[in-house]
C-alpha positions as semicolon CSV with decimal commas, in nm:
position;residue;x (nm);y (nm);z (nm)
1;X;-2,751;-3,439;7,559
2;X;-2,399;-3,596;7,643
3;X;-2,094;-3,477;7,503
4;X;-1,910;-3,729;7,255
5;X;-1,614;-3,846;7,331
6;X;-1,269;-3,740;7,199
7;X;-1,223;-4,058;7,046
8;X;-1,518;-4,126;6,898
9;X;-1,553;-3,773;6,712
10;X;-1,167;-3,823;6,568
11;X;-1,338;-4,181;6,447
12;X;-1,562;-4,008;6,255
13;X;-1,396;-3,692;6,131
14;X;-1,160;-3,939;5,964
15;X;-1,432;-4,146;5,818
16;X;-1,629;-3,812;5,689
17;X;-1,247;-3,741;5,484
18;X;-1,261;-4,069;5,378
19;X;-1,633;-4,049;5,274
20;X;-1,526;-3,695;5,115
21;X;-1,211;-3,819;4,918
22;X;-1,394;-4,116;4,777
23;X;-1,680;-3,884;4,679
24;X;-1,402;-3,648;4,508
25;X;-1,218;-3,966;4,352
26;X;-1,574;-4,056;4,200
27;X;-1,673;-3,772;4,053
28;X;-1,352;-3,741;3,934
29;X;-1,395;-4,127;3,715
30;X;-1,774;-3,986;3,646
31;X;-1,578;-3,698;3,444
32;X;-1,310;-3,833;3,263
33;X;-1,281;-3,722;2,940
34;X;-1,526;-3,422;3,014
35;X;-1,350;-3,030;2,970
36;X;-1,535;-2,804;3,215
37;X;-1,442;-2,456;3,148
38;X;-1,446;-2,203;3,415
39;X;-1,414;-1,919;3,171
40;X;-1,611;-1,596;3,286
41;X;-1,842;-1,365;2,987
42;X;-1,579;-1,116;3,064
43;X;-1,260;-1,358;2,952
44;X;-1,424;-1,531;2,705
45;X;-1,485;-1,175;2,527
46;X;-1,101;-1,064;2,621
47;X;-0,983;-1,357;2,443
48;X;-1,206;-1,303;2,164
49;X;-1,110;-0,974;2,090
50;X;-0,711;-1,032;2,163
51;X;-0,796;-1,331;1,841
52;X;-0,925;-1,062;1,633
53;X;-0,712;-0,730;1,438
54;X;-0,837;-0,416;1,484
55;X;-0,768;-0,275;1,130
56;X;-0,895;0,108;1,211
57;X;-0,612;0,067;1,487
58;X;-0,362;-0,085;1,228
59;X;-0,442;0,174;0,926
60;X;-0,437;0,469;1,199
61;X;-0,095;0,331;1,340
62;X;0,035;0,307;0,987
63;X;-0,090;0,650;0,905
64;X;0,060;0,780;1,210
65;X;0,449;0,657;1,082
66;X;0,358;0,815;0,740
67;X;0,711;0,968;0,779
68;X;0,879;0,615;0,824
69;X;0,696;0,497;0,508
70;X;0,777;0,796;0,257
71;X;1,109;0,800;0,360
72;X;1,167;0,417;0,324
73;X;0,981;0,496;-0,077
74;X;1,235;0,794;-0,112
75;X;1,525;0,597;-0,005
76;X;1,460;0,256;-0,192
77;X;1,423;0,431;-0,496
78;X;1,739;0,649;-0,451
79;X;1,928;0,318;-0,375
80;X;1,841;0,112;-0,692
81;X;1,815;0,418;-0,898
82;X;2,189;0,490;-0,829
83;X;2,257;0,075;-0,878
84;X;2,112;0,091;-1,170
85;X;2,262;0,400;-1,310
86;X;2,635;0,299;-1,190
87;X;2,651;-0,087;-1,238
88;X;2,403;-0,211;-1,496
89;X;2,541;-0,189;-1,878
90;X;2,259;-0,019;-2,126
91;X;2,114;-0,210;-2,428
92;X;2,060;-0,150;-2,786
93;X;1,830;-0,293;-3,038
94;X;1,839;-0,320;-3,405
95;X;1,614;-0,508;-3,616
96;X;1,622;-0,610;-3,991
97;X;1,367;-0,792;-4,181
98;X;1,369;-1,018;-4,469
99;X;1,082;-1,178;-4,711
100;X;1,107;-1,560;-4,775
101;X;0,963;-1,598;-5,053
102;X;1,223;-1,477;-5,357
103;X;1,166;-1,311;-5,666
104;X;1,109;-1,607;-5,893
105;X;0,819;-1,752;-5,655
106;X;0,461;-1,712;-5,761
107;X;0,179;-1,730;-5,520
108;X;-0,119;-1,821;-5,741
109;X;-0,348;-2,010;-5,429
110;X;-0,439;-1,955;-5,116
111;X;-0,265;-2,324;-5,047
112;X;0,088;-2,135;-5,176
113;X;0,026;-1,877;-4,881
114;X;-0,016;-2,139;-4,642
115;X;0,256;-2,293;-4,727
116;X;0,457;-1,985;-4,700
117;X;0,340;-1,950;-4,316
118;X;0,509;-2,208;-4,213
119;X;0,795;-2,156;-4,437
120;X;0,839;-1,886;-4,224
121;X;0,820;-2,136;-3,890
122;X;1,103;-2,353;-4,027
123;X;1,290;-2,035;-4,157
124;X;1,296;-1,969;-3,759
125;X;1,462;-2,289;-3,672
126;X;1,721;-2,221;-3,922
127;X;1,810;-1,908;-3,834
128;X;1,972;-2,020;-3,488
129;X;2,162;-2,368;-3,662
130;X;2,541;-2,332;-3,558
131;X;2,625;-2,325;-3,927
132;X;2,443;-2,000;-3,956
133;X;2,531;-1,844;-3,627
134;X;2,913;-1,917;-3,667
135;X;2,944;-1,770;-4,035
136;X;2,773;-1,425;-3,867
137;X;3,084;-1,499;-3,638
138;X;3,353;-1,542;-3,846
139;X;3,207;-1,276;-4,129
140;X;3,253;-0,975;-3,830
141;X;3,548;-1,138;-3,683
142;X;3,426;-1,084;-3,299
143;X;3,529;-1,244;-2,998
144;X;3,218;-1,447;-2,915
145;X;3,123;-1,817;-2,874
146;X;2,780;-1,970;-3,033
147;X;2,628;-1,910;-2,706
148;X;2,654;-1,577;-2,685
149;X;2,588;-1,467;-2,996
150;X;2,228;-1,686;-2,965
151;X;2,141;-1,508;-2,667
152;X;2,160;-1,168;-2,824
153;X;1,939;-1,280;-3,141
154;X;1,580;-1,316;-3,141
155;X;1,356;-1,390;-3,457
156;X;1,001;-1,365;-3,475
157;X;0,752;-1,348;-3,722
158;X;0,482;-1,046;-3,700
159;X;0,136;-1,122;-3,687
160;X;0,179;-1,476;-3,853
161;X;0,329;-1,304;-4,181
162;X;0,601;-1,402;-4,428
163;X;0,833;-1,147;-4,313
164;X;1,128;-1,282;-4,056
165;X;1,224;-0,994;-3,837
166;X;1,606;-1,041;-3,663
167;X;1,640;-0,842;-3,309
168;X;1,993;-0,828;-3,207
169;X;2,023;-0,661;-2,838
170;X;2,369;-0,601;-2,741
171;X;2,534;-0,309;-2,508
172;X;2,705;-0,143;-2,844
173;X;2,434;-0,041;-3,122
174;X;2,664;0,017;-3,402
175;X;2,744;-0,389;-3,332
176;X;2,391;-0,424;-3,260
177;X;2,356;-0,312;-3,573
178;X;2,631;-0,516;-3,812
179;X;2,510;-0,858;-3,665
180;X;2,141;-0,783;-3,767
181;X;2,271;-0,731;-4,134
182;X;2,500;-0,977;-4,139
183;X;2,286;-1,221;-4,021
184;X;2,009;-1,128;-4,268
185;X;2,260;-1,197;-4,554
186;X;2,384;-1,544;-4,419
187;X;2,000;-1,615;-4,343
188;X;1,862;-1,547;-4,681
189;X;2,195;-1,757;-4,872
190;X;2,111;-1,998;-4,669
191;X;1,758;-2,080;-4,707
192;X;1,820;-2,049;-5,105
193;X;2,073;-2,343;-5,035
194;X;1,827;-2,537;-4,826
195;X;1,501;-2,479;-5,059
196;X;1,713;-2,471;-5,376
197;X;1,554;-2,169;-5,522
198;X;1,660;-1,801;-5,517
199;X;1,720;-1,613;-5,177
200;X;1,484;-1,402;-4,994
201;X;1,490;-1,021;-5,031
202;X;1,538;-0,782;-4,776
203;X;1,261;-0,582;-4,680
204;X;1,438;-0,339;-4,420
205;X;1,826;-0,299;-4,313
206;X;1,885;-0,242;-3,962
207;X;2,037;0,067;-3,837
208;X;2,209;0,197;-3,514
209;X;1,962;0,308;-3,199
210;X;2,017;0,583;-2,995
211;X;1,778;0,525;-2,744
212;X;1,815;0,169;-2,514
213;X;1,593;-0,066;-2,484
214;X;1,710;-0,153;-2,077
215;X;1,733;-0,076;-1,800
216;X;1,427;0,114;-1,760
217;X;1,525;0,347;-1,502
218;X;1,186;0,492;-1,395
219;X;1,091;0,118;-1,366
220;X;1,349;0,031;-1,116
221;X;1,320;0,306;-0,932
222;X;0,955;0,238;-0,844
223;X;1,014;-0,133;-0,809
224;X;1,284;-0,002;-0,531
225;X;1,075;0,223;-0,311
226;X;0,768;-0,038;-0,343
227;X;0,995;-0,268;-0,187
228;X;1,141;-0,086;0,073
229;X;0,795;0,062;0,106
230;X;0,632;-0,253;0,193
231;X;0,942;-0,362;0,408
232;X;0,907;-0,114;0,644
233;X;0,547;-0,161;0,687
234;X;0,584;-0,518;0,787
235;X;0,777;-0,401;1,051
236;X;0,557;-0,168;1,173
237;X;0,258;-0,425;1,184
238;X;0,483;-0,646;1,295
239;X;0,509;-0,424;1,602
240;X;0,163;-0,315;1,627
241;X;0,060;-0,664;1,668
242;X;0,348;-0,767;1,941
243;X;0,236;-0,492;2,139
244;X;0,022;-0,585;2,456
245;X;0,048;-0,272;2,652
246;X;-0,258;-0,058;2,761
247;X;-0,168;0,284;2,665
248;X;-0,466;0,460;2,779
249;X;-0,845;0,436;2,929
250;X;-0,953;0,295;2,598
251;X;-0,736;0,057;2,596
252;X;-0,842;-0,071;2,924
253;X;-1,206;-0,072;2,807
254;X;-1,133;-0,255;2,478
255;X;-0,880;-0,535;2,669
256;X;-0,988;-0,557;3,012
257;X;-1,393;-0,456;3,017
258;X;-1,349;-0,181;3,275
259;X;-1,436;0,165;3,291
260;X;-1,197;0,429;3,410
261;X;-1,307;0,626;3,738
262;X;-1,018;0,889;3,721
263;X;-0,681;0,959;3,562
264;X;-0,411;1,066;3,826
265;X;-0,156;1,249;3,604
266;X;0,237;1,200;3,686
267;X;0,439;1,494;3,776
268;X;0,783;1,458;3,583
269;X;0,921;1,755;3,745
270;X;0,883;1,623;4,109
271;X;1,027;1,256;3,968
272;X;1,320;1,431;3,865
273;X;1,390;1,655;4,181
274;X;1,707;1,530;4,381
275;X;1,652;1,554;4,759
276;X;1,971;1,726;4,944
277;X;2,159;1,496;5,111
278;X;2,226;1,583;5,522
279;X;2,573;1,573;5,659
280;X;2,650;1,316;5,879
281;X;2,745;1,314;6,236
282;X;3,100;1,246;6,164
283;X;3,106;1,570;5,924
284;X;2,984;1,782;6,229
285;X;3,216;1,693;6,460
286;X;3,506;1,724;6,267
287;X;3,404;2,095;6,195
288;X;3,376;2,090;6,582
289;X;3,672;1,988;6,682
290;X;3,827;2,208;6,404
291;X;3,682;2,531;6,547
292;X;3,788;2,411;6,920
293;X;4,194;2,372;6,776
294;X;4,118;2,727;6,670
């Protein structure tokens, strides 16, 4: 068999490339638009579990900074506790209540009481009319606008009744107090004007509390260290969850699908020895030529 020629067999090693890259540039057309995924069993489940949260892991790393947690509870509370105790003003309630009907009105149906119930829903509107709020003004001589003294009146009627109760919260309860009565009495003269009969009677005066209504301190307090509380938890699963170190064999087994053939411990004590350093040539022959002068 005779040997090919140099030539010839550079001919066709360049038309086998050819052949090869046209081969290569077809395939590649035949799969356009196809994905092929060259992702092992052992990836696939890597990535799967690096998608999922291990929630033993997270409760067991939040259980582990049960110190950060009860501090952050402790110190929350203290905080707005303290805020609360130092900066926000206490408030007082006082409440006085009045009947509309007067002492001349008869109720002989059960179409009178209904009438009387919403009486009692008008009697509400009227209450808070300028005209009204502004006499209570003027009658205690205090240095407030309509605004304000709206804000600090309330009127409601209990369980659908015929009674109009008047809530005044304000930070003093002995005013808390004279602006429920006084508005009672410039309430009552004026619905006798407005329904031209005689005024309502007062079922209860309003007297001075002791005891305020807000701030709740024991409230506060817990809504502090909850929110501190949950604060410093984020953090810590915040961490947890940016954390891709392997810590240990499991961790390897649980990330990486391997097992563990042996642990080779580190010595610290050797890391942190400091070799002695040897003199240099220089050094010995100026000790040398020192002992030669002598």
């Amino acid at each position: 068999m005779s040997a090919m020629p140099k030539h010839q067999a550079s001919q066709y090693t360049a038309q086998g490339a050819a052949a090869q890259g046209t081969a290569a540039q077809n395939a590649a057309q035949t799969n356009t638009g196809n994905v092929i995924n060259f992702t092992s069993p052992n990836q696939a489940r890597q990535m799967e579990r690096e998608d999922t949260i291990d929630l033993l892991a997270l409760g067991s790393e939040l259980l582990a900074r049960w110190y950060l947690l009860l501090a952050a509870f402790i110190i929350g509370a203290a905080a707005l506790g303290a805020y609360t105790m130092l900066f926000i003003t206490p408030q007082y309630q006082s409440t006085s209540k009045i009947y509309i009907y007067s002492k001349t009105t008869s109720i002989t149906s059960l179409t009178d009481l209904q009438i009387g119930t919403q009486l009692t829903s008008d009697f509400q509107i009227i209450a808070k009319t300028r005209e009204v709020v502004e006499e209570v003004i003027n009658q205690l001589n205090v240095d407030m606008s309509y605004e304000t003294m709206v804000k600090k009146i309330t009127i409601s009627n209990p369980d659908s009744s015929r009674i109009l109760s008047i809530v005044v919260t304000d930070t003093i309860p002995e005013r808390a107090r004279d602006i429920s009565n006084t508005m009672a009495e410039v309430l009552r003269s004026r619905i006798g004007e407005v329904t031209n009969t005689d005024e309502p009677s007062i079922v209860e005066k309003a007297v001075a509390s002791n005891s305020k209504v807000s701030p709740s301190y024991a409230k506060n307090c817990l809504l502090g260290g909850l929110v501190l509380f949950v604060i410093v938890a984020a953090i810590i699963i915040i961490r947890y969850l940016m954390d891709d170190t392997i810590k240990d064999e499991d961790d390897i087994k649980k990330y990486l699908d391997l097992n563990t053939l042996a642990m080779i411990p580190v010595n610290t004590n050797e890391a942190q020895m400091v070799t002695p350093v040897k003199k240099s040539g220089s050094q010995k022959s100026s000790k040398s030529k020192k002992s030669k002068k002598k």
